[in-house]
N, CA, C and O of each residue as an XYZ file, in Angstrom:
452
protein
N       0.697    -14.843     -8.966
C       0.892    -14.876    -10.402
C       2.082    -14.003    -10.789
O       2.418    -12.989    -10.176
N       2.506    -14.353    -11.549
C       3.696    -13.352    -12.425
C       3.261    -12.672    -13.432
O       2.744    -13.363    -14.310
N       3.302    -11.084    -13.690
C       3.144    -10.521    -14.758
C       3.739     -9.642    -15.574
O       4.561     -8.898    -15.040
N       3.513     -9.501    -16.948
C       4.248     -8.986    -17.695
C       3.227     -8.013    -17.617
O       2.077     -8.450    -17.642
N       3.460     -6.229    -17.488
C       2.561     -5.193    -18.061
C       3.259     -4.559    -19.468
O       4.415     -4.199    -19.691
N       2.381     -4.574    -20.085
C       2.670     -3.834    -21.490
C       1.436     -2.548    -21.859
O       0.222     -2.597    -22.058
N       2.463     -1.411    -21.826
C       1.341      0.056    -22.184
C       2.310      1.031    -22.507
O       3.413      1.059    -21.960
N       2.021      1.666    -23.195
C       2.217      2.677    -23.830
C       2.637      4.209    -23.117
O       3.257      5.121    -23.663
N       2.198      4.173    -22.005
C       1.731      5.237    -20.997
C       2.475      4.426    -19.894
O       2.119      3.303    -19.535
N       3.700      5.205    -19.318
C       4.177      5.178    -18.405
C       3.562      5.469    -16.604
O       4.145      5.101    -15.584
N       2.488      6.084    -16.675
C       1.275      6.255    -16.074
C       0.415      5.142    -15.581
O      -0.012      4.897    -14.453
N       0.254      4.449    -16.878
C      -0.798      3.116    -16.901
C      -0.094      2.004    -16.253
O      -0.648      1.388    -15.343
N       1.105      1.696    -16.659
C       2.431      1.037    -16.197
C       2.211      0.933    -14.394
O       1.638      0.132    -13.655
N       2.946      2.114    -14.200
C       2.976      2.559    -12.993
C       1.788      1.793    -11.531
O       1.918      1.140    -10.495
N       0.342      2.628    -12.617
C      -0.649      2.394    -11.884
C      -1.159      0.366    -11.331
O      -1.574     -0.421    -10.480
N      -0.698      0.596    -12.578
C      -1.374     -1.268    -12.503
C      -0.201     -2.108    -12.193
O      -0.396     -3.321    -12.104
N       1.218     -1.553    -11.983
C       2.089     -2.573    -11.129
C       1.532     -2.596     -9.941
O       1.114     -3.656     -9.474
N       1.409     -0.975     -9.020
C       1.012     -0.491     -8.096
C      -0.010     -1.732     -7.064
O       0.180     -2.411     -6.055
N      -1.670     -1.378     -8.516
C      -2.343     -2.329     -7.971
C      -2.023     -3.777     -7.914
O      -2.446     -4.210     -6.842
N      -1.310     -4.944     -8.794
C      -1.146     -5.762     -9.171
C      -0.591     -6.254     -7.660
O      -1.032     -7.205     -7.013
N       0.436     -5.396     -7.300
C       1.523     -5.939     -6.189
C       0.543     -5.691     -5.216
O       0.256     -6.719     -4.603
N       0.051     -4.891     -4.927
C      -0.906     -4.723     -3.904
C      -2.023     -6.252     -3.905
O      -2.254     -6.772     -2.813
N      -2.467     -6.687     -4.823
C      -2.931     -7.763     -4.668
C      -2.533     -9.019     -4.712
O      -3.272     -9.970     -4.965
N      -0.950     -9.098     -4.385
C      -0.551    -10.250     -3.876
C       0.636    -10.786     -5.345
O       1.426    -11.713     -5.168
N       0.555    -10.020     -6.728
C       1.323    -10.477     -7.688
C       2.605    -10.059     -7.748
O       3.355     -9.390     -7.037
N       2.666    -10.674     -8.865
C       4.667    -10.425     -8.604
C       4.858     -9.800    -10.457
O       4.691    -10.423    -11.506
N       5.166     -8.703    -10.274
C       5.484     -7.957    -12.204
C       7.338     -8.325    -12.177
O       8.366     -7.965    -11.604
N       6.800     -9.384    -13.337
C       8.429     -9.782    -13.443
C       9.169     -8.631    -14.289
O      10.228     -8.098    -13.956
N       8.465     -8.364    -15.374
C       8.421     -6.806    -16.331
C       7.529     -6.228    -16.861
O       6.318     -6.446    -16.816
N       8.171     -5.371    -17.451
C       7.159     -3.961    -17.414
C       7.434     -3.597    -19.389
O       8.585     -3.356    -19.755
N       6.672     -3.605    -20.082
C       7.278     -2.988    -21.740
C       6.365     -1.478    -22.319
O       5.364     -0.949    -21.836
N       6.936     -1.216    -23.154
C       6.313      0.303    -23.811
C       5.971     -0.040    -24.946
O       5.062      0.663    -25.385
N       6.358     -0.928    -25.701
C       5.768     -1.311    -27.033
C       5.631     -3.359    -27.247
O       5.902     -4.396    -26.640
N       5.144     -2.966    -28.289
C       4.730     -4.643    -28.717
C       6.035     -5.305    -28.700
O       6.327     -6.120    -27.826
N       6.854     -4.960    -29.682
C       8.064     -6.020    -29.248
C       9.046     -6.065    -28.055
O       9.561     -7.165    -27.849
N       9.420     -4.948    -27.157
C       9.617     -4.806    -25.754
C       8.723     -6.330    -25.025
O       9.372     -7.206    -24.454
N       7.295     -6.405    -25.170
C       6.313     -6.983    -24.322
C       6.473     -8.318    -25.218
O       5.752     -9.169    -24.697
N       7.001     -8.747    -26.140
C       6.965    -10.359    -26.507
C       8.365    -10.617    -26.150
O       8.607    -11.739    -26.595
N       9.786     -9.979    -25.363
C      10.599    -10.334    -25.638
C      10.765    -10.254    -24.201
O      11.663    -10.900    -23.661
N      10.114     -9.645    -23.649
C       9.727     -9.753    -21.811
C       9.113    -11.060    -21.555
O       9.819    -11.724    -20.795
N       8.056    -11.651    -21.919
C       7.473    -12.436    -22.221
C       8.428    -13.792    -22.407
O       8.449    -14.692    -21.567
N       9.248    -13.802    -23.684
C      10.235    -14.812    -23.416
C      11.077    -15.140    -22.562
O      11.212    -16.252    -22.050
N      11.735    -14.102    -22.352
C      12.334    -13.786    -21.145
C      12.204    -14.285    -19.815
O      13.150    -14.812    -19.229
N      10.905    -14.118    -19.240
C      10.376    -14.069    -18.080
C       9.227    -15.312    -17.824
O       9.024    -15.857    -16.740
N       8.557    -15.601    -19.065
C       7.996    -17.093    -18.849
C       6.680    -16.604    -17.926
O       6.173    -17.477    -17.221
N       6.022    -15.079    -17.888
C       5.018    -14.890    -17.114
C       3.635    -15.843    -17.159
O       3.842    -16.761    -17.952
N       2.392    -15.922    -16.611
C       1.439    -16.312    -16.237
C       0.363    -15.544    -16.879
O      -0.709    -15.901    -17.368
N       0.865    -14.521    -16.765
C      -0.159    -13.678    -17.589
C       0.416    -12.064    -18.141
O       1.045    -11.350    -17.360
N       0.175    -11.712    -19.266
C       0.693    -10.650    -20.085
C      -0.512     -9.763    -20.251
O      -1.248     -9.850    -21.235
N      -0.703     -8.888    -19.244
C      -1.438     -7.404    -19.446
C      -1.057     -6.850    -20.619
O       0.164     -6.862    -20.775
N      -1.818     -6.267    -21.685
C      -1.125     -5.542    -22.772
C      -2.089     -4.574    -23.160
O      -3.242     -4.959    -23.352
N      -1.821     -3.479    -23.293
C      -2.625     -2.296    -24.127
C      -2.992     -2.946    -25.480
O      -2.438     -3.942    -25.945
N      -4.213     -2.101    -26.173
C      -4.436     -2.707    -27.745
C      -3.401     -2.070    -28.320
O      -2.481     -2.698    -28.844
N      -3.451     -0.734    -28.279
C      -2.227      0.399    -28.853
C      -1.135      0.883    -28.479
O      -1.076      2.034    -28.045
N      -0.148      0.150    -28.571
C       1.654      0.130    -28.113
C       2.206      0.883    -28.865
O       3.397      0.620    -29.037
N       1.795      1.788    -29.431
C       2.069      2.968    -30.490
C       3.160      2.441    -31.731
O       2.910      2.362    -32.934
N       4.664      2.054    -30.910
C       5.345      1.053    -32.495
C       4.875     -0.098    -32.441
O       4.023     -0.558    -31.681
N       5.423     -0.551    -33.234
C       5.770     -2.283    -33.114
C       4.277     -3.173    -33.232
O       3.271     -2.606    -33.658
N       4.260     -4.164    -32.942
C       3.028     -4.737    -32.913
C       2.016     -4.610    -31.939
O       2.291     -4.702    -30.743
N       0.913     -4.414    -32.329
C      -0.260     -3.911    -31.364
C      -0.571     -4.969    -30.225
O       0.386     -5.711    -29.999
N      -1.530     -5.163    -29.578
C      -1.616     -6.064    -28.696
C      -2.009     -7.302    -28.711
O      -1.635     -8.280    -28.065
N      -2.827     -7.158    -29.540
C      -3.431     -8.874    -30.597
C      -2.384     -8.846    -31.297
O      -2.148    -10.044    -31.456
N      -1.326     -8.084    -32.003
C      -0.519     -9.133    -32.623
C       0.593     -9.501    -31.306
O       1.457    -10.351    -31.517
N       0.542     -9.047    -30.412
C       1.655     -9.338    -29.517
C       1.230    -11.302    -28.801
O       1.998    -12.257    -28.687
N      -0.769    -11.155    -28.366
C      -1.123    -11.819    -27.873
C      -0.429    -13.423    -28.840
O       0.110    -14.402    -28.325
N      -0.685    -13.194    -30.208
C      -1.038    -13.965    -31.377
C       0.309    -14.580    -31.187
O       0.417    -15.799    -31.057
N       1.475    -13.676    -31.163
C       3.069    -14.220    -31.142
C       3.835    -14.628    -29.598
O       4.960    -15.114    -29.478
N       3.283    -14.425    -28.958
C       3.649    -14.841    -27.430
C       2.769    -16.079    -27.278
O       3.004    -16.513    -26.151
N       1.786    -16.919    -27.940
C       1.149    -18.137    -27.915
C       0.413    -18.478    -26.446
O       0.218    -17.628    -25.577
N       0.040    -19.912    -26.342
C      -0.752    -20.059    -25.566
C      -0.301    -20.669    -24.385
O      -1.144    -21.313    -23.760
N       0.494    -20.628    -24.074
C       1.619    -20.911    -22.889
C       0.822    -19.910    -21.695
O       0.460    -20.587    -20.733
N       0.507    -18.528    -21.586
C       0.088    -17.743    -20.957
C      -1.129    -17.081    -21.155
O      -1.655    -17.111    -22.268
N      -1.686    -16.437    -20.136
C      -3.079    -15.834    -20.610
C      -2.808    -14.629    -20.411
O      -2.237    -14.145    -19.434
N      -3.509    -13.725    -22.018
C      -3.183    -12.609    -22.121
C      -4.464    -11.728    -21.962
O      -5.444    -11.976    -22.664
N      -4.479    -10.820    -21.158
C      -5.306     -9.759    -21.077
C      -5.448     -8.260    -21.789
O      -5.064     -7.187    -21.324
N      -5.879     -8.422    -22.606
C      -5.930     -6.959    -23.811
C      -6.862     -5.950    -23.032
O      -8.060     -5.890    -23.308
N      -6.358     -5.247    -22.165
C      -6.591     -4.092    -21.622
C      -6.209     -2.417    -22.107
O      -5.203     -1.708    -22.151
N      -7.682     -2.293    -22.432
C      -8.048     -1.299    -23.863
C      -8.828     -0.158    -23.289
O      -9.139     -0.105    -22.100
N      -9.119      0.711    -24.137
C      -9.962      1.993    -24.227
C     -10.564      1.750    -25.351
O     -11.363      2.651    -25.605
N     -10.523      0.613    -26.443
C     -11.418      0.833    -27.368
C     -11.423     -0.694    -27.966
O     -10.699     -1.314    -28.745
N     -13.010     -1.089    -26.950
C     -13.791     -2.150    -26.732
C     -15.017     -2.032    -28.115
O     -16.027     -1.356    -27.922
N     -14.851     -2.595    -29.188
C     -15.505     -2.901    -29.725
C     -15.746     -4.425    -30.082
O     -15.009     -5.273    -29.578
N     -16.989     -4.862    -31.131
C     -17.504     -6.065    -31.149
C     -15.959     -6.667    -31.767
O     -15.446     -7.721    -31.393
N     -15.327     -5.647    -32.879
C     -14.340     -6.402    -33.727
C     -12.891     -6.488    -32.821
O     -11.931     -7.217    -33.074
N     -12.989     -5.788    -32.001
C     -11.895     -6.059    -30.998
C     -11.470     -7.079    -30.118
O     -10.342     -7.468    -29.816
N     -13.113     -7.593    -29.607
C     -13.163     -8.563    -28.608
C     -13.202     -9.733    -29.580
O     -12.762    -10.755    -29.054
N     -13.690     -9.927    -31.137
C     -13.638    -10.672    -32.157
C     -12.089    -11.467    -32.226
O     -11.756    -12.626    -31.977
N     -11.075     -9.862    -32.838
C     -10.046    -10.297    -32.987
C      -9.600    -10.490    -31.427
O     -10.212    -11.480    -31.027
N      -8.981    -10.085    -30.628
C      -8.898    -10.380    -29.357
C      -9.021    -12.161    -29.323
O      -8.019    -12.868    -29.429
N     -10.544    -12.770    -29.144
C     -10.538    -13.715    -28.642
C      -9.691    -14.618    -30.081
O      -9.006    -15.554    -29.667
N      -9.680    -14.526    -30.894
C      -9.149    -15.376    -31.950
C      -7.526    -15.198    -31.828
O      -6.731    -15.766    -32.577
N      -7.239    -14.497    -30.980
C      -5.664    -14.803    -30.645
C      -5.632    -14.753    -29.400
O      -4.715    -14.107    -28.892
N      -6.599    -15.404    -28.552
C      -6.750    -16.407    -27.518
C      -6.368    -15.135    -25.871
O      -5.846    -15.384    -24.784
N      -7.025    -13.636    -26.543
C      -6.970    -12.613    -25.560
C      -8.281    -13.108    -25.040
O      -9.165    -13.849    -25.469
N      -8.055    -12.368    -23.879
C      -9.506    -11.868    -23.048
C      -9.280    -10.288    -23.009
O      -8.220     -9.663    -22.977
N     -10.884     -9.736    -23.024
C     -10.745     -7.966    -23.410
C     -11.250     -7.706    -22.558
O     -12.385     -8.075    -22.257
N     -10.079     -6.546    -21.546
C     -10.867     -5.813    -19.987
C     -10.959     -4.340    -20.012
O      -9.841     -3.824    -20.006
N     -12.174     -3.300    -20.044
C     -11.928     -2.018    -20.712
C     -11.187     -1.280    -19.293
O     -11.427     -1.392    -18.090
N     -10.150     -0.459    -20.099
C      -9.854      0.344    -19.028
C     -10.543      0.679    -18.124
O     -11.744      0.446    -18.262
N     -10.115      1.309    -16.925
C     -10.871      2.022    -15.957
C     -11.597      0.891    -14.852
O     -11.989      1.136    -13.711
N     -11.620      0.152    -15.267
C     -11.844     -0.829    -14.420
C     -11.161     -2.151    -13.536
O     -11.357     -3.365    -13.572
N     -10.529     -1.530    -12.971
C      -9.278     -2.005    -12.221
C     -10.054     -3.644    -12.120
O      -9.635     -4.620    -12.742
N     -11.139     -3.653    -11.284
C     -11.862     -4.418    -10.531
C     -12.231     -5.687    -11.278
O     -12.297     -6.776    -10.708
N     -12.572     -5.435    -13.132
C     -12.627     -6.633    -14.233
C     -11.177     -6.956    -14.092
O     -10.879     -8.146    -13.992
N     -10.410     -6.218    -14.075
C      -8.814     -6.421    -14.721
C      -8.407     -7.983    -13.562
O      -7.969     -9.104    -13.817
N      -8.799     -7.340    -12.367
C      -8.327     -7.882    -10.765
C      -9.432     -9.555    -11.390
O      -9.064    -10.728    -11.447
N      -9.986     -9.301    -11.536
C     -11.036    -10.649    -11.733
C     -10.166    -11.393    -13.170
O      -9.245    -12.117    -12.792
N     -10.197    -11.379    -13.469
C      -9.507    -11.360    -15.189
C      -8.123    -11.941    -14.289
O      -8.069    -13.157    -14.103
N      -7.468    -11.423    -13.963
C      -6.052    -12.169    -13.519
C      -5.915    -13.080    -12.396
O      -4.958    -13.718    -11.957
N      -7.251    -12.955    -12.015
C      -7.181    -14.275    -10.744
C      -7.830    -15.366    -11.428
O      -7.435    -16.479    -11.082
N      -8.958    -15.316    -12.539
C      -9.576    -16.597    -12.876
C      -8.172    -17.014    -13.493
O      -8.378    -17.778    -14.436
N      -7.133    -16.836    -13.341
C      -5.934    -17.639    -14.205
C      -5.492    -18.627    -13.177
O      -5.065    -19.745    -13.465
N      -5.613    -18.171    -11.989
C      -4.957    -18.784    -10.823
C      -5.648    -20.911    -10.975
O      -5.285    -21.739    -10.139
């Protein structure tokens, strides 16, 4: 698969190219905020767009999911999993994987395959 990571945290970035490549994917790019990660996205034509909920500027991650369309499947990989999250989330056609759990994330990007 090809992926776009989008986070806030250069850390988070890091970690989940790390794992990603380790499991066989290919990170075409990497963004720090919402519009960085929709313009990677055009750009790059990925498979699937990892995105934080909170990209600190720019548009958050549901609005990133909402404007990058349904061409790709986007994974809203969060720290703050609520009912209205996974609400909005799925209505702009995210799937919601809570941090810390590499192992949903890893499942989550292969059912794309």
């Amino acid at each position: 698969m090809r992926l776009v990571i989008a986070d806030n945290d250069a850390a988070v970035i890091d970690l989940l190219t790390l794992d990603m490549k380790l499991e066989g994917h290919e990170i075409v790019a990497t963004a720090m905020d919402g519009t960085a990660a929709i313009e990677a996205c055009a750009a790059h034509a990925p498979d699937v767009l990892i995105v934080d909920l909170r990209l600190g500027k720019g548009p958050d991650g549901i609005d990133v999911a909402r404007r990058v369309g349904t061409s790709l499947r986007v994974i809203l990989h969060t720290n703050y999993v609520s009912r209205s999250t996974i609400t909005r989330a799925a209505g702009a056609g995210a799937v919601v994987v809570e941090k810390g759990s590499l192992r949903a994330l890893r499942r989550a990007v292969s059912a794309t395959a």
